[in-house]
C-alpha positions as CSV (number, residue, x, y, z in Angstrom):
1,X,30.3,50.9,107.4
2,X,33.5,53.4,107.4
3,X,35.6,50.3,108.1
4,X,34.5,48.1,105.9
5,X,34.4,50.4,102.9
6,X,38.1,51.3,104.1
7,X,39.5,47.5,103.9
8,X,37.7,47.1,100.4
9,X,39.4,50.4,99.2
10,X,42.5,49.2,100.8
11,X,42.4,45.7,99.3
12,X,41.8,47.2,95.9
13,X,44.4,49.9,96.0
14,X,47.0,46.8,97.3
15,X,46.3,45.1,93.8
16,X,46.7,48.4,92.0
17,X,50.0,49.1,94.3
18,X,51.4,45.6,93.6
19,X,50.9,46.0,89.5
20,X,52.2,49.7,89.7
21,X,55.1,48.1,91.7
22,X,56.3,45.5,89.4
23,X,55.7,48.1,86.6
24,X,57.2,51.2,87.8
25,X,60.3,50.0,87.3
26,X,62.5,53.2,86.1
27,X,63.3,52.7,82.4
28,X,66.7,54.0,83.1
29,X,69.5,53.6,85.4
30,X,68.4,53.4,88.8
31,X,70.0,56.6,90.8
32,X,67.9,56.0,93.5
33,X,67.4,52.7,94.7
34,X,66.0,51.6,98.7
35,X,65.2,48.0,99.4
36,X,63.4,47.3,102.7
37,X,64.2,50.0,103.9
38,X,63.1,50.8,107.6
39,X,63.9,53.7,110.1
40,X,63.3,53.4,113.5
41,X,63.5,56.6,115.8
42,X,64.3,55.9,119.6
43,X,62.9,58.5,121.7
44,X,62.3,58.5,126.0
45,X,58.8,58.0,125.3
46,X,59.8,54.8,123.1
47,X,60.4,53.9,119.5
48,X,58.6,55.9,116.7
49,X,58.5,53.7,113.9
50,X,59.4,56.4,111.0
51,X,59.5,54.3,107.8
52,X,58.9,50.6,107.3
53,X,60.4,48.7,104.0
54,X,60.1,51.2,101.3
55,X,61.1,49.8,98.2
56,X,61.5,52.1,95.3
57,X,63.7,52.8,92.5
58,X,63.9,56.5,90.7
59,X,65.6,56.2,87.1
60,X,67.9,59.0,85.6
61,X,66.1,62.1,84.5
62,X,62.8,60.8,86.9
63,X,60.2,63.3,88.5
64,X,59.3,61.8,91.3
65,X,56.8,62.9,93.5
66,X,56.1,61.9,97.2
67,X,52.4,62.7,98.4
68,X,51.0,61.4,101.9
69,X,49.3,62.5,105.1
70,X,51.5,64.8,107.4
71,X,53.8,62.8,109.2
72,X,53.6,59.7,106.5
73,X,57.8,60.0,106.4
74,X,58.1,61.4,103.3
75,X,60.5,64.0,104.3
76,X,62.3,61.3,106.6
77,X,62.7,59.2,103.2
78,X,64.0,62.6,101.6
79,X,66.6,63.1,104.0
80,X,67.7,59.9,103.7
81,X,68.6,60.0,100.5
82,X,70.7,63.1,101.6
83,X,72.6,61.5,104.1
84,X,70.6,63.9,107.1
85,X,69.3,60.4,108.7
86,X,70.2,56.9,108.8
87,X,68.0,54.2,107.8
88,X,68.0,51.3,110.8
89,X,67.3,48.3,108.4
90,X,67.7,47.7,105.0
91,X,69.5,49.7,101.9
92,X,70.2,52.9,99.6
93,X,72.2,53.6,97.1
94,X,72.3,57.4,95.7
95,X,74.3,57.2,92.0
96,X,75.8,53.5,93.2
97,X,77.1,55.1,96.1
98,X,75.8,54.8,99.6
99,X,74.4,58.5,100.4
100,X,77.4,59.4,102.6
101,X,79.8,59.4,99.5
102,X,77.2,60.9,97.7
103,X,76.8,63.5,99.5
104,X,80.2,64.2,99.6
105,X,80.5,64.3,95.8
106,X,77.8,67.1,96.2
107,X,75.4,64.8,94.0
108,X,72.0,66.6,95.0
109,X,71.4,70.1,95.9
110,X,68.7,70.3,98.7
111,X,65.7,72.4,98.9
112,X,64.1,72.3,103.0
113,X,60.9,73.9,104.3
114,X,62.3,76.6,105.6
115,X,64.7,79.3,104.0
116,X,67.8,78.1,105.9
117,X,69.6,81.5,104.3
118,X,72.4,83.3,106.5
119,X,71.3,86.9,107.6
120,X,74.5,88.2,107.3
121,X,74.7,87.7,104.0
122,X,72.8,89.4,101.0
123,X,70.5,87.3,98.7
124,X,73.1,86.9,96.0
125,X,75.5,85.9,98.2
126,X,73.1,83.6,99.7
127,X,72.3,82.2,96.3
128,X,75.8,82.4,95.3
129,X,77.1,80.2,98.1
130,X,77.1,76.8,96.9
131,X,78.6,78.1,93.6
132,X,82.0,79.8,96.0
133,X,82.1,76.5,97.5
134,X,82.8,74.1,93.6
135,X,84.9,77.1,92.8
136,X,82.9,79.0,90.3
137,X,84.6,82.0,88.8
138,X,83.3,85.0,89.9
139,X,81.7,85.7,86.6
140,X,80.1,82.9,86.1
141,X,78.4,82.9,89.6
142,X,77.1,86.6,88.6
143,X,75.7,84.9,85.6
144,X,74.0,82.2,87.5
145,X,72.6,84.2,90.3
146,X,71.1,86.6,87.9
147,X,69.6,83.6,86.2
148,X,67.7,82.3,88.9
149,X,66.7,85.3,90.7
150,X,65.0,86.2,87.6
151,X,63.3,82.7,87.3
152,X,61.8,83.2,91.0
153,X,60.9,87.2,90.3
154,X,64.0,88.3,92.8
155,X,65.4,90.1,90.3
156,X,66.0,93.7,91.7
157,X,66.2,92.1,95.6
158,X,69.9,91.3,95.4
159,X,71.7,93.5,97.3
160,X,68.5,93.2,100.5
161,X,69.5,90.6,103.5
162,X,66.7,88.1,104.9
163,X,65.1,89.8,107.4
164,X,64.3,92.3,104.7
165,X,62.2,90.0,102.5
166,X,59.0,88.1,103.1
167,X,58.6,84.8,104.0
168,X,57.7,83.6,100.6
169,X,60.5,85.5,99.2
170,X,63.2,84.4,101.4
171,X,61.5,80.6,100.1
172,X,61.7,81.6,96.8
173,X,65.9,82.9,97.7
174,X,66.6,79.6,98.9
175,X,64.7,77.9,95.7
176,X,67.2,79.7,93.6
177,X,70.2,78.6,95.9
178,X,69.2,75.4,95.2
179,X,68.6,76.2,91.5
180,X,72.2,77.8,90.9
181,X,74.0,74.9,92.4
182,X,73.9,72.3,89.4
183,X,73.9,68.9,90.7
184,X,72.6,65.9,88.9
185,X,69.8,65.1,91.4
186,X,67.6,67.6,92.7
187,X,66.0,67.0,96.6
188,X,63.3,69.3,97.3
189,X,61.3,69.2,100.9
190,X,58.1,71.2,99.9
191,X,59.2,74.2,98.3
192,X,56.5,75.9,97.0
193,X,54.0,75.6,100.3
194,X,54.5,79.0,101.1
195,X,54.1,80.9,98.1
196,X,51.4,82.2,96.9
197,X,49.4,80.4,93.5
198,X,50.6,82.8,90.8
199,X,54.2,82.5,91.9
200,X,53.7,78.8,92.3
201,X,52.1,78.0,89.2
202,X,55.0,80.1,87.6
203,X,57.8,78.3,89.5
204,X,56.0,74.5,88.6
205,X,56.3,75.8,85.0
206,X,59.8,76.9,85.8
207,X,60.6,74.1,87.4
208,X,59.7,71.4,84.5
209,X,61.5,73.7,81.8
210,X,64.7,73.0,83.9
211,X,64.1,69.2,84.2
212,X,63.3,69.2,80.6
213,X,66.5,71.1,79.8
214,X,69.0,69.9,82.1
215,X,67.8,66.4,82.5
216,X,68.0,66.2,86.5
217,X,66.2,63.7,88.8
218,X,63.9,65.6,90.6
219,X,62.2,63.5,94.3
220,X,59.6,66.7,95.4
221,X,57.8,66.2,98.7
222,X,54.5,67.9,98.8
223,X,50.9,68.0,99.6
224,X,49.1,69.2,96.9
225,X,47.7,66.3,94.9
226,X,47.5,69.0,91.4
227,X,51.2,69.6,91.7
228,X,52.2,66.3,92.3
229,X,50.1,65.3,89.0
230,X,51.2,68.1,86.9
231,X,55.1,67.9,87.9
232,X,55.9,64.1,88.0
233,X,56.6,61.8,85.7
234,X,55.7,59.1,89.0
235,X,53.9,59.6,92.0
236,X,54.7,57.8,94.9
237,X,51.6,57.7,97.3
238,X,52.6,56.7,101.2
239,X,50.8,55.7,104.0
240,X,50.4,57.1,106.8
241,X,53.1,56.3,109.6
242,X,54.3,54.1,109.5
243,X,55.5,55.0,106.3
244,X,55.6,52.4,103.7
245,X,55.0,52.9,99.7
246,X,50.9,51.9,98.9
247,X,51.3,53.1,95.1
248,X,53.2,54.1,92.4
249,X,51.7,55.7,89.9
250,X,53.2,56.2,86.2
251,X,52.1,59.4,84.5
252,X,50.5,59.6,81.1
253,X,50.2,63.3,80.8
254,X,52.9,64.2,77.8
255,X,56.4,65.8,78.8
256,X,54.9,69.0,77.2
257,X,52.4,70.5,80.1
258,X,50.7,73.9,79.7
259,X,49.1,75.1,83.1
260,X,45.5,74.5,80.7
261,X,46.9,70.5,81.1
262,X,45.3,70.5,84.5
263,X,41.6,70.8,83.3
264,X,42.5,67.5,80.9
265,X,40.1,64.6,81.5
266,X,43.5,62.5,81.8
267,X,44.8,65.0,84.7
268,X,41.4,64.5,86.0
269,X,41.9,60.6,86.3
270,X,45.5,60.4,87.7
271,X,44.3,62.8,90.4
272,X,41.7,60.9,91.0
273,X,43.7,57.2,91.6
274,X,46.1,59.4,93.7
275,X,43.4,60.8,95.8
276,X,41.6,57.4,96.3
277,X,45.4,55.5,97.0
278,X,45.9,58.3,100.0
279,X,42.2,57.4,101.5
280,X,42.2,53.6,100.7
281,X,46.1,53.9,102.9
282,X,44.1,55.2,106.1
283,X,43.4,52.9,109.0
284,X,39.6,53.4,110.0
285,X,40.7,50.5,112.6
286,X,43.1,53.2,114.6
């Protein structure tokens, strides 16, 4: 009965997928675009197929979301895009550039998983880093740092090192790294899984003001179904591995999104299609 009802779920979300596809079509500028793209990792114990022909396109000022079981690829897709792996089949571009030169035009600023901050340096010297590498003036990278220490309530933890700070709050340090350095695409690997729901709903909040205001294309890996639905402008539901794009799911929630937005009969609806696209993309066969 399990399999059965999983093929019928499957074959339905497969229409639904191959509509969303054809309409999900960014209406701006591609920045983003991967066609058949597959990565392939070779290992002693043999090949570990990663990611099998993703096709997607993410438009200019796009809030894109990536939602799937663990180990689905959507981190391996992320990293990708940054130049950290190579695809073994098909293509990416990142700004019309292969991700290589993109990543050495500093297009993206990178949020990962873990802090990734140096001990030996203070938190805003850790947060001012990227901004010594463009060459900010040391003004303006006090101005920035105070900025977004204050947007992740660090403010009064500047002159503390690392191993001084919680693991949420060293998250929350590298957040704000990320957040200081103003590149036009913004790659973030599951920031807010640490941190706890006040500070989390505070930094979603945060986090759309800045799209909002600055405009940036935003891809967020995550597993939380309510933040993928109140952050993104598309969600991009993936299978499990390997990883291929099921769905693609165009918000209707307005630009403007109160925390109350969540209890909305409409937020209720696209949570629902996003939790029936990740069960109908199960094998029961496996």
């Amino acid at each position: 009965m399990v399999k059965t009802t999983a093929k019928k779920a499957s074959s339905r979300t497969a229409k639904v997928s191959s509509k969303s596809a054809a309409s999900a079509r960014p209406a701006q500028p591609a920045v983003i675009s991967a066609k058949n793209l597959s990565l392939t990792f070779r290992t002693d114990d043999g090949p570990v197929h990663a990611l099998s022909n993703v096709n997607l396109e993410i438009g200019k000022g796009d809030f894109v979301s990536f939602i799937g079981p663990s180990g689905c690829g959507k981190t391996t897709l992320l990293r990708v895009i940054a130049d950290l792996e190579q695809p073994t089949a098909g293509e990416i571009s990142v700004n019309g550039m292969t991700p290589e030169a993109a990543r050495l035009a500093r297009a993206y600023g990178y949020v990962f998983q873990a802090a990734a901050l140096y001990p030996w340096r203070t938190i805003e010297k850790n947060v001012a880093l990227p901004l010594e590498i463009m060459g900010y003036t040391a003004e303006e990278r006090k101005k920035r740092v105070a900025r977004t220490l204050d947007l992740v309530n660090l403010t009064g933890f500047e002159k503390k090192y690392p191993w001084q700070l919680s693991g949420g709050m060293q998250q929350r340090a590298s957040i704000a790294r990320a957040l200081a350095f103003d590149a036009d695409i913004l790659l973030m690997d599951e920031p807010f899984g640490a941190l706890d729901e006040i500070v989390r709903d505070h930094l979603n909040e945060q986090l759309l003001h800045l799209w909002e205001t600055t405009n940036k294309t935003i891809c967020f890996v995550t597993h939380s179904i309510p933040e993928a639905v109140y952050l993104s402008t598309r969600i991009v539901v993936m299978s499990p591995r390997p990883g291929r794009v099921t769905d693609v799911i165009e918000s209707t929630l307005p630009k403007e999104r109160p925390l109350e937005i969540r209890e909305s009969e409409e937020f209720l609806r696209i949570a629902h299609r996003v939790r029936e696209g990740l069960r109908a993309g199960h094998s029961y066969d496996e």
